[in-house]
C-alpha positions in Angstrom: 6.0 -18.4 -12.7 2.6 -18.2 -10.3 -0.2 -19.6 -11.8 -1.3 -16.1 -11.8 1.4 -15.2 -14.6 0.8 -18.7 -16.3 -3.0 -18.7 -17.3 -2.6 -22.6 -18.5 -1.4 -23.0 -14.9 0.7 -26.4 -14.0 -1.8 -28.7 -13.3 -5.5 -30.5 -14.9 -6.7 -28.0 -12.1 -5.2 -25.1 -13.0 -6.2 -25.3 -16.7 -9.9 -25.7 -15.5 -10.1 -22.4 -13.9 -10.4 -18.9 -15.6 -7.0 -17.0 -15.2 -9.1 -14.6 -12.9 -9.8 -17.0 -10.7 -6.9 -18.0 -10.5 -5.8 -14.6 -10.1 -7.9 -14.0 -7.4 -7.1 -17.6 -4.9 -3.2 -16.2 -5.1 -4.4 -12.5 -3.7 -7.2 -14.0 -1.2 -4.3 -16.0 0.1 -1.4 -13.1 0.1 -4.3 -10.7 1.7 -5.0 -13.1 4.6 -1.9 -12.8 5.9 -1.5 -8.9 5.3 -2.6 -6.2 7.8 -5.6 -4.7 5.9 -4.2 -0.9 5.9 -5.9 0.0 2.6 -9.8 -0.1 1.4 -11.1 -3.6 -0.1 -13.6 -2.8 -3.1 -16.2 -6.1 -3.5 -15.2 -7.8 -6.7 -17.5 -10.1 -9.2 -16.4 -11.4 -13.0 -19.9 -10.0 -13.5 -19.0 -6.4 -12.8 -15.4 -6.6 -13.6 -15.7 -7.4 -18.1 -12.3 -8.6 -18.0 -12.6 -11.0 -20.9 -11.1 -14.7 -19.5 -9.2 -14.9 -22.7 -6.5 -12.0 -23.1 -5.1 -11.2 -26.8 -1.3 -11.5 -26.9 -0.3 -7.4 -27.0 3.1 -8.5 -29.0 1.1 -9.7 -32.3 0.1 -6.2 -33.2 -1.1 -2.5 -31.4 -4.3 -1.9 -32.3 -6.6 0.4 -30.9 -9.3 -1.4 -28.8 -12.7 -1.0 -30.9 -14.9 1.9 -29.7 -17.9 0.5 -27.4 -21.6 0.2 -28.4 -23.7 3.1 -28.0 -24.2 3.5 -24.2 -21.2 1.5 -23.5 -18.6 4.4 -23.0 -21.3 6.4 -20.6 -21.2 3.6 -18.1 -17.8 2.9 -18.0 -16.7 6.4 -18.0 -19.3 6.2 -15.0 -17.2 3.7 -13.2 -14.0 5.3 -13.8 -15.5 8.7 -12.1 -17.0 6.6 -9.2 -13.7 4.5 -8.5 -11.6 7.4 -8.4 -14.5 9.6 -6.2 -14.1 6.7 -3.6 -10.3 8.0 -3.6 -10.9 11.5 -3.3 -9.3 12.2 -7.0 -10.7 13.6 -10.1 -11.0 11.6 -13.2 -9.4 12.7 -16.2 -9.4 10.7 -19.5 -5.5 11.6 -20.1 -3.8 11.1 -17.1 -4.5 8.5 -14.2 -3.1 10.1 -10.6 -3.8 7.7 -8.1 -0.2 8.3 -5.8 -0.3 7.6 -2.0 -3.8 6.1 -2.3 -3.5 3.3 -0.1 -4.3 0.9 -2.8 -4.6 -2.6 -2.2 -4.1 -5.5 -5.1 -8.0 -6.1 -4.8 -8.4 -2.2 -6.0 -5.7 -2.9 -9.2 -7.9 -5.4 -9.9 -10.9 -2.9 -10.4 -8.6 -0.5 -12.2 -7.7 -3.5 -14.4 -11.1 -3.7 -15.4 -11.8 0.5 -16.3 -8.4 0.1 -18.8 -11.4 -0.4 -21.4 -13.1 2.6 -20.8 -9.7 4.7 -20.8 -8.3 4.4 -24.3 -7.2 8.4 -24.3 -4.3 7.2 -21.2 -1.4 8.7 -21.5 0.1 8.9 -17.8 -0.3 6.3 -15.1 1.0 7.0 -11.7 0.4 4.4 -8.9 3.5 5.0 -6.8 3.7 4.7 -3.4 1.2 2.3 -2.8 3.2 -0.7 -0.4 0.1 -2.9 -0.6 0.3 -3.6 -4.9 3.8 -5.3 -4.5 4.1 -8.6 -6.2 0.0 -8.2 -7.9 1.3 -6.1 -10.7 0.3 -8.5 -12.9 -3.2 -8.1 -12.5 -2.7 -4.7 -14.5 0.4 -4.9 -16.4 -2.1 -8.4 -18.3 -4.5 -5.3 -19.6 -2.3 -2.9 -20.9 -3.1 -3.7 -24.5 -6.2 -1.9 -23.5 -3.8 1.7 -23.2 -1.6 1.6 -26.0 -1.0 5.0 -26.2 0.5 5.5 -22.5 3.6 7.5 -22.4 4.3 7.9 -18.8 4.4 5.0 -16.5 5.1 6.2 -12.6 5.6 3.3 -10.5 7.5 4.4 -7.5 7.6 3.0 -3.7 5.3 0.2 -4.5 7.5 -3.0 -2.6 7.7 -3.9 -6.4 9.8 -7.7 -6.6 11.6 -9.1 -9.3 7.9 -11.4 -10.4 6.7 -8.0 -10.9 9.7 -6.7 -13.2 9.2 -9.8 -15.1 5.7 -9.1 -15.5 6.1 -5.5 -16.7 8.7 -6.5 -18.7 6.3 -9.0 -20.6 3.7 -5.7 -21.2 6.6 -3.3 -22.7 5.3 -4.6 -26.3 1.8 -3.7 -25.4 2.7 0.2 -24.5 5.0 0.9 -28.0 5.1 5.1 -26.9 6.3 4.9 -23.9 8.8 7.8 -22.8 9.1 7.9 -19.2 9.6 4.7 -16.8 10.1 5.2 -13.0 10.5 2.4 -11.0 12.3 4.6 -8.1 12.7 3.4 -4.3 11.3 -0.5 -5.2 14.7 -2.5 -3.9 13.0 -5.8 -5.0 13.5 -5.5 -8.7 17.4 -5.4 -9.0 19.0 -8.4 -10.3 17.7 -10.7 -13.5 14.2 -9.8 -13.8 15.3 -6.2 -14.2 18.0 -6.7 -16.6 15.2 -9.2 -18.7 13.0 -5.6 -18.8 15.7 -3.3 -20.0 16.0 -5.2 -22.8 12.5 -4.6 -23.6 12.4 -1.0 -23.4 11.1 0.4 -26.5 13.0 2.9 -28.6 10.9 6.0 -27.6 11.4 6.4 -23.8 13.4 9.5 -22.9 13.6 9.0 -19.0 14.5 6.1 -16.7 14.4 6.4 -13.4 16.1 3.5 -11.3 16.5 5.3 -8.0 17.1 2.7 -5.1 16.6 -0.1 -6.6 19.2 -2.2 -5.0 21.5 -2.0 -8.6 24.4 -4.3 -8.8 27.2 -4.2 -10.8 25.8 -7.0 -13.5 22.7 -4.2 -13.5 25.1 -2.0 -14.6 26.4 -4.4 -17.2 22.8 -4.4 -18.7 21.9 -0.7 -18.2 24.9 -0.2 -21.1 23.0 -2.6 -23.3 20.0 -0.9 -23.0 21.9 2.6 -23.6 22.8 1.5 -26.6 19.1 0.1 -28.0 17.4 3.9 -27.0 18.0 6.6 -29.3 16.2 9.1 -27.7 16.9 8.6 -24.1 17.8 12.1 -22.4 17.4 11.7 -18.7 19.3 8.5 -16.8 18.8 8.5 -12.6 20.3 5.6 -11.0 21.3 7.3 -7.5 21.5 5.7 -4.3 22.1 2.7 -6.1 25.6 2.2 -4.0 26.2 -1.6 -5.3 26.6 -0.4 -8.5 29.8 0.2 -8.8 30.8 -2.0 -6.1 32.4 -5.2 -7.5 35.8 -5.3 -7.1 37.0 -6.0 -10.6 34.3 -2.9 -11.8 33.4 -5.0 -15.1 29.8 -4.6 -15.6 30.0 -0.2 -14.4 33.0 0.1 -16.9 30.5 -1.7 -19.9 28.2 0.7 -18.3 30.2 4.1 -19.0 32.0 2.9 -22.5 28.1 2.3 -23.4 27.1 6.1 -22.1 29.6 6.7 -25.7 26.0 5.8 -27.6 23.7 7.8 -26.0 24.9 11.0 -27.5 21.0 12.4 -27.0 21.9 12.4 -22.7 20.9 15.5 -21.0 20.9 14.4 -17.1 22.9 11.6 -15.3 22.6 11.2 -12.1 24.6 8.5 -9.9 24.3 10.0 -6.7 25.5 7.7 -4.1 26.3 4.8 -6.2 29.8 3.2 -4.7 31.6 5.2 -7.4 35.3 5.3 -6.8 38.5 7.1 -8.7 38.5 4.4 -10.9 34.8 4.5 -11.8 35.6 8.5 -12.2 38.3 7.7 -14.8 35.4 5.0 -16.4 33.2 7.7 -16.9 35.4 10.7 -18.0 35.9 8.6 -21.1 32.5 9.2 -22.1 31.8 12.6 -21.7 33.7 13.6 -24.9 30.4 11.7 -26.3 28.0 13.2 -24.3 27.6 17.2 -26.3 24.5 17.6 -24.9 24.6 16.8 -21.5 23.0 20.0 -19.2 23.1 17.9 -15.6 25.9 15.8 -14.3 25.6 14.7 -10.2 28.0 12.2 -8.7 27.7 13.5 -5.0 27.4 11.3 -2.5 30.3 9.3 -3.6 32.9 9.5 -1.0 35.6 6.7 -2.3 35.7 8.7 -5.3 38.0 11.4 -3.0 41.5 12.2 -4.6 40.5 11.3 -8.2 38.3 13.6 -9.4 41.0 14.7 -11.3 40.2 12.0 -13.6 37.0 13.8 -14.7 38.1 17.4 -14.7 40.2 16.5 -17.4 37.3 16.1 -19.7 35.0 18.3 -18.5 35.8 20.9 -21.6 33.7 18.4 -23.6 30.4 18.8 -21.9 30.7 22.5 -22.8 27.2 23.1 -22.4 27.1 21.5 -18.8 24.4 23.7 -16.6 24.6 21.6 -12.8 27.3 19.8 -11.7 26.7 18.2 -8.3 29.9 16.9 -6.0 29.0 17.5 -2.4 29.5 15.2 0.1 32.3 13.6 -1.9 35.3 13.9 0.5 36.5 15.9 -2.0 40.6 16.6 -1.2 42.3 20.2 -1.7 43.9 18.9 -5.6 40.5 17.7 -6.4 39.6 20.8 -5.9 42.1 22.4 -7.3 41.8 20.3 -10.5 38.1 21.6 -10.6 39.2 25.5 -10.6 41.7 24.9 -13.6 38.9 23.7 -14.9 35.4 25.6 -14.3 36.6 28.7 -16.8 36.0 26.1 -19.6 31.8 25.7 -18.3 30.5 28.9 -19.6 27.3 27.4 -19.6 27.2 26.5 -15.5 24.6 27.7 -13.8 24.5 25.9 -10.4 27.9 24.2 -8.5 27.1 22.4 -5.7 30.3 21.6 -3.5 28.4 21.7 -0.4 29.5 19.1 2.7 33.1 19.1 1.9 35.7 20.7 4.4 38.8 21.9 2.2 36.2 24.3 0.2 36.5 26.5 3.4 40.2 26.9 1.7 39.5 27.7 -1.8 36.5 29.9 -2.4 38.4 32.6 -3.4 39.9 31.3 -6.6 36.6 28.8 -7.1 34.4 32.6 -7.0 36.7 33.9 -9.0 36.9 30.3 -11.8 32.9 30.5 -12.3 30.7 32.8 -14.9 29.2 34.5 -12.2 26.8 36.9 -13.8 24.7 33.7 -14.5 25.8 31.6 -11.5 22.1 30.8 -9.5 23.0 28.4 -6.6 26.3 28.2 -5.2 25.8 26.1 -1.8 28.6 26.0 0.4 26.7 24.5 3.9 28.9 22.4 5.5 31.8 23.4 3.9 34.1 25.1 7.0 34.2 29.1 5.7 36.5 31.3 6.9 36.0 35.0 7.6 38.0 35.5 4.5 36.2 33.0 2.8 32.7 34.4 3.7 33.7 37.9 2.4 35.0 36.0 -1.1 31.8 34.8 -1.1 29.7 38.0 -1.1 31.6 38.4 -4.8 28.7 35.9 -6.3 26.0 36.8 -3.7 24.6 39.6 -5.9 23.7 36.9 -8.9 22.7 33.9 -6.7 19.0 33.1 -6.7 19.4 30.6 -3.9 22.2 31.3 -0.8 23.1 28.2 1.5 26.0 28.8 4.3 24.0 26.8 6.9 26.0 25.2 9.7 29.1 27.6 9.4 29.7 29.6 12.7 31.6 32.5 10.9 28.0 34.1 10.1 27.1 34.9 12.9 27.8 38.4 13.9 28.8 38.9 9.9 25.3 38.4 8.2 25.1 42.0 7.5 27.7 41.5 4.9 25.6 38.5 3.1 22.5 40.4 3.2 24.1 44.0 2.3 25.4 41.8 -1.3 21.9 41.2 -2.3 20.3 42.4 -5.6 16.6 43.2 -4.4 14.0 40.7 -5.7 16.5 38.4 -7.1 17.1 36.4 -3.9 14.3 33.2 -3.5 15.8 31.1 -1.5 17.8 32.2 1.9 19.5 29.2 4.3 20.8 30.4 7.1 20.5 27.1 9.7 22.8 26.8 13.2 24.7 29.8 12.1 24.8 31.1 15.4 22.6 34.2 14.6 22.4 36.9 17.0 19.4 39.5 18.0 21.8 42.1 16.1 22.2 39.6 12.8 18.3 39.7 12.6 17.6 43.1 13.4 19.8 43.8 10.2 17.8 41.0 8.3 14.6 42.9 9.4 16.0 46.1 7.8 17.1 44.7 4.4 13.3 43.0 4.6 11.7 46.7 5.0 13.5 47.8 1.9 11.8 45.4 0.0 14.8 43.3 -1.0 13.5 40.1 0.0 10.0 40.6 -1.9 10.6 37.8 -4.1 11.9 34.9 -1.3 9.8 32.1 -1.2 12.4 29.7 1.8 14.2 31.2 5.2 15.9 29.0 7.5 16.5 29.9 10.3 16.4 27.1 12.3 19.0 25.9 14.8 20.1 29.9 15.9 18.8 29.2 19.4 21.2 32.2 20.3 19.1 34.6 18.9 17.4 37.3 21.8 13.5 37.6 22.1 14.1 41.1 20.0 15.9 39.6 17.1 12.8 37.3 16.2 9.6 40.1 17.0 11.9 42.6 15.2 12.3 40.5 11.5 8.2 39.6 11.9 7.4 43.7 12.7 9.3 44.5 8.8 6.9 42.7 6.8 8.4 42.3 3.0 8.2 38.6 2.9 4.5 38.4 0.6 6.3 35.7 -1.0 7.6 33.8 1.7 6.3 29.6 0.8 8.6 28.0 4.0 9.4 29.5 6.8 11.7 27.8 9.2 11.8 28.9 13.1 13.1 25.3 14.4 15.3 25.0 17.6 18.0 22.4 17.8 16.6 18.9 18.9 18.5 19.4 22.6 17.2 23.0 23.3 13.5 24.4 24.6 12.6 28.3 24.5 9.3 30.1 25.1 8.0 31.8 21.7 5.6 34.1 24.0 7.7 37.0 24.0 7.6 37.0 19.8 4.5 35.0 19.3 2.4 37.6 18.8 4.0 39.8 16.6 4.0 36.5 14.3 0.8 36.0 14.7 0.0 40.0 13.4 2.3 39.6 10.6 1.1 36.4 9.3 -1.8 38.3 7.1 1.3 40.1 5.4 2.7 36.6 4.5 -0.4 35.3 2.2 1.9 32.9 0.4 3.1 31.1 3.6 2.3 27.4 3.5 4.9 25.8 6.0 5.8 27.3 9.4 8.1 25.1 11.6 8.1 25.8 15.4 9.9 22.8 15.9 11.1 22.8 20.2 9.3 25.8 20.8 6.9 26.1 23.7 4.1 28.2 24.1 0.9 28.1 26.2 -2.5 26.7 25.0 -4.2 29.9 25.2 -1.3 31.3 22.5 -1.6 27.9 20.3 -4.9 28.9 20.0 -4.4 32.2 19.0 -2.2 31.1 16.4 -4.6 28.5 14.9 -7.1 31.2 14.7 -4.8 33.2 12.9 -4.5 30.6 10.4 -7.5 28.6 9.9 -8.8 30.5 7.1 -5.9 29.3 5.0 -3.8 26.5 4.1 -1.0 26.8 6.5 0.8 23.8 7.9 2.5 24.4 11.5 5.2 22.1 12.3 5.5 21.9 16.1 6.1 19.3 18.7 2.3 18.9 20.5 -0.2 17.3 19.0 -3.8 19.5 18.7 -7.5 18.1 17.8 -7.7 21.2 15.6 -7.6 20.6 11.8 -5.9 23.8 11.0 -2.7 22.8 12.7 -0.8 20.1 12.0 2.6 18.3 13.2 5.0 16.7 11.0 7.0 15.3 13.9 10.0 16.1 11.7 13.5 16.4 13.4 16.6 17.5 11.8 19.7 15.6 13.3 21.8 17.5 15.3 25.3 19.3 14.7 
């Protein structure tokens, strides 16, 4: 342990110096070799009131004692002008300091406000690179915030000295009910499993997302399962070693464990190595699972030809609501397995078999296996439709809230019969990427948009129909109907280049119509500097980000820069 995490230190020298000193040499010395990308706050044990001495949080949780008169006005002061410097609001509840840049100098100076914050309840520092391996220096002053619930710690280059010293702080935050440690790969392996065993009865969501899991994690996850009553949310996705080990021990103590956690609404294991064998693991479980409403294993292509395994007990999760399996490599019995058993999920309201081929094969019977009249997303992208496919598909059009059949060829020239399906404001969500779209497709899109059946859709895709004629485009932004319309989506493929000055301008007129719009991608598109401007004039009384290749000095339009790969 650094002498940092050791306030007795190792040597005469050590024991001499305060543990903020102490503190302080280690980050002085990480921070000189560190490019300084985030703002450095000047630091003095005069202005910080961290007492040298910190009480041990595990003897007992009491509040901290309310500060002289006077007191609480200056710190609240501080709190107001650290998170000013920022550019977010303070707020005695909940502590939102994401993607702020911070640096391990600035969680020092949080460390210090903990005092004046003894209302906390949610504390989100993810995605800050720069804290990784100083956690310590606010994890030692969380006997200061007893009360927090939510702890959001995402994207921070978190390592396993940090696990260890978060897992020393559990005792200090007894009502905690939501831990995210999402996208940190340094904390899989020992430290991590030392912290699950810490976790305190209340928490109802762990998030483990990319973490770098390995198959002994998954050993320990099933021992924490077992110690947390009330835990109703599990996310371990894109965890792909988890499951990995040859012999499987430590993911099948993992799934007999899931037995316990009879409280489990949502597991996801999205892209986590599982195979057939991990599938029949699994299915063991869900006969103990009666409350589970979300269940995603796509992702999780070696787990092709047994899914079988798990359709077999899928009658027990009768109240199931999402099940997720695309991109699984899923085989024509799989599938066939899954029809048999859909009629038993009266509850489902989303199936996402998206990115696998033999679906093409079997929408018929799958349409015809599901409770359509409360069926919301269906997504079948990717998935190798047929013309007598696409018309079986129309059957659960009329309930679906959201309609993906991007990147199938047989719509193009057959949207009509898509769009005709629609119930009028029922439809939010509309993908229709590298269908190969033609002028004629769109002028019928323009017509169901004049009879106001698209007044409630907030996404269109259209990206990646560079077939489409000048016509087709000016003709869909002439029908208005689309108040509602959040994202719209214009992109050409990354190998194609078209002038936008033919339809430009009728954009440009019908953009008032579309007060909602936040996102416009123009990705490939060219257009001349004189139109640009016309279009950032047409926008720059509103919050409207512009997605287009070009760079521009002008605030109002933006570039993500953004690329979808190509077909």
């Amino acid at each position: 342990m650094e002498a940092a995490d050791n306030p007795q230190g190792r040597d005469g020298a050590s024991q001499r110096r305060s543990p903020l000193d102490v503190l302080m040499s280690q980050i002085r010395k990480k921070r000189s070799d560190r490019k300084p990308l985030g703002r450095f706050l000047s630091w003095t044990s005069e202005r910080t009131g961290i007492p040298e001495d910190e009480p041990d949080c595990r003897e007992e949780n009491r509040p901290s004692p309310a500060p002289a008169e006077g007191e609480g006005d200056v710190g609240w002061g501080r709190v107001c002008a650290f998170l000013q410097k920022l550019g977010r609001k303070a707020d005695s509840r909940s502590l939102s300091l994401s993607h702020c840049d911070l640096t391990a100098t600035d969680l020092l100076e949080l460390a210090s406000l903990l005092q004046s914050l003894p209302q906390l309840e949610e504390v989100d520092v993810s995605w800050n690179d720069l804290i990784g391996g100083s956690l310590t220096a606010i994890t030692s002053h969380f006997q200061l915030v007893g009360g927090v619930r939510t702890l959001r710690l995402c994207g921070c280059r978190l390592d396993g000295e940090d696990a260890a010293a978060l897992g020393e702080a559990l005792a200090c935050i007894p009502l905690l009910e939501i831990l995210d440690l999402s996208w940190n790969g340094g904390v899989g392996g020992g430290a991590l499993q030392n912290l699950l065993g810490k976790l305190q009865p209340p928490l109802r969501e762990l998030h483990l997302v990319a973490c770098q899991l390995t198959d002994a994690d998954s050993s320990a996850l099933g021992g924490m399962v077992a110690t947390l009553p009330r835990l109703c949310v599990l996310d371990v996705s894109c965890n792909p070693q988890l499951s990995e080990d040859s012999n499987g021990v430590g993911f099948r103590q993992f799934a007999a464990a899931l037995s316990k956690a009879t409280p489990l609404t949502t597991l996801r294991l999205q892209a986590c190595g599982l195979t057939a064998d991990s599938l029949a693991a699994l299915s063991a479980s869900l006969c103990s699972l009666p409350s589970l409403r979300e269940l995603d294993l796509s992702c999780n292509k070696h787990l092709s030809g047994g899914l079988s395994h798990l359709t077999f007990h899928l009658a027990h999760v009768a109240h199931l609501e999402s099940l997720d399996l695309h991109l699984c490599a899923l085989t024509r019995a799989d599938l066939e397995a899954l029809i048999q058993a859909l009629p038993t999920l009266t509850a489902l309201t989303q199936l996402d078999l998206s990115s696998n081929m033999e679906v093409g094969g079997v929408v018929h019977p799958l349409v015809s296996s599901l409770p359509l009249t409360q069926m919301r997303r269906l997504p079948l992208n990717s998935c190798s439709l047929s013309q007598e496919s696409f018309t079986a598909l129309t059957l659960a059009v009329p309930h679906l809230r959201s309609v993906d059949v991007s990147w199938c060829k047989v719509v193009g020239g057959r949207l009509a019969l898509l769009l005709d399906a629609l119930q009028p404001s029922v439809i939010v969500e509309l993908r229709l990427s590298s269908c190969r779209l033609s002028a004629d497709d769109l002028h019928h899109l323009a017509a169901v948009c004049r009879r106001g059946s698209l007044s409630s859709l907030r996404v269109l895709d259209l990206s990646y129909n560079d077939s489409v004629a000048d016509d087709g485009w000016s003709a869909v932004f002439a029908a208005g109907g689309l108040a509602s319309l959040e994202d719209l989506d214009l992109s050409l493929r990354p190998s194609a280049s078209a002038s936008c000055s033919a339809w430009l301008p009728a954009l440009i007129h019908a953009l008032p119509q579309m007060p909602a719009l936040t996102r416009l991608a123009l990705q490939r598109w060219t257009a001349t500097s004189q139109e640009r401007r016309r279009l950032i004039h047409g926008t720059k009384t509103r919050a409207l980000l512009v997605d287009w290749d070009s760079d521009t000095t002008d605030s109002t339009f933006q570039s993500s820069g953004h690329d979808t790969p190509e077909e």
